[in-house]
N, C-alpha and C positions, 0 to 999 in steps of 0.2 A: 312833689315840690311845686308849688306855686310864683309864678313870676306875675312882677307889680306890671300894668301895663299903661308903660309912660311910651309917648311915641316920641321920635327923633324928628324933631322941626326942620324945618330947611336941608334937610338930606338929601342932596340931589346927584349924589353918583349912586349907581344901579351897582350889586354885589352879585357874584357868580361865580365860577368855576375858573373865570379870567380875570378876574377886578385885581389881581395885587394882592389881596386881602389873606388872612390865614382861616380857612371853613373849618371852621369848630362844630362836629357834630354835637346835637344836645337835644336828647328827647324822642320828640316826632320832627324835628327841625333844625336847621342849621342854622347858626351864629355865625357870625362876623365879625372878625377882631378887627375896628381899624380906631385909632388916635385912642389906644386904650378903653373905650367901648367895645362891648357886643350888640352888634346889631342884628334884627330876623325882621323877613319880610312878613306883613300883614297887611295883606288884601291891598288896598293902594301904597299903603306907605310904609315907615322901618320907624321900630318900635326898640328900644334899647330893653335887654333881654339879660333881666338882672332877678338874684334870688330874692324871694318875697319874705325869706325866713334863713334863720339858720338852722343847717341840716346837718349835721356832724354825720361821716363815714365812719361807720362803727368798725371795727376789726379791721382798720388799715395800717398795716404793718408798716411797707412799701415805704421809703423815705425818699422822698422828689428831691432834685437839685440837676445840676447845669449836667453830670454825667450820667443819670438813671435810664434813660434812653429814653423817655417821654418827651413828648414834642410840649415845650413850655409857651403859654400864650401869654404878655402882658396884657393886666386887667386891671385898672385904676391904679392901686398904689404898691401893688400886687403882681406874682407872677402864677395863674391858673397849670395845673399840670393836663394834659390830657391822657386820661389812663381808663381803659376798658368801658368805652363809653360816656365817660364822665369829666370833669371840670374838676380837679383838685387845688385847694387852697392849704396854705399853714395856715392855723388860726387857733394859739393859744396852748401851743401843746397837743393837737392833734390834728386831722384832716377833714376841712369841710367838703359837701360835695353843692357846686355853682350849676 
């Protein structure tokens, strides 16, 4: 999967293992969930760390919601599930992977 790389202007709180923030693994790199963005650091600065595409999770059974035991991240208008690696979204009748 490919991510568009738009950077985050005037970002100036630093994210880590202490920030407050909820560390969404994703990939080779960790995300940041904060004011409904995902943020990742890049070399100097934080780049919002969004899918370049839709990816639809083929053969996902697994139905996310408040009780499935997945730790839910809000993501723009959206709530991403985190499940065996991945960023789960509804979208349309089945599951994207963010």
């Amino acid at each position: 999967m490919n991510t568009v790389h738009q950077e985050h202007p005037a970002h100036s709180h630093t994210h880590g293992p202490a920030c407050g923030h909820d560390a969404v693994p994703h990939g080779d790199h960790v995300d940041y969930a904060h004011d409904g963005h995902l943020h990742r650091e890049h070399t100097d600065h934080w780049d919002e760390c969004e899918p370049g595409a839709h990816v639809t999770h083929a053969g996902h059974d697994h139905r996310h919601g408040e009780s499935c035991g997945h730790r839910g991240v809000r993501h723009g208008d959206h709530v991403d599930y985190l499940h065996d690696g991945h960023r789960h979204a509804e979208h349309e009748g089945h599951w994207d992977d963010h």
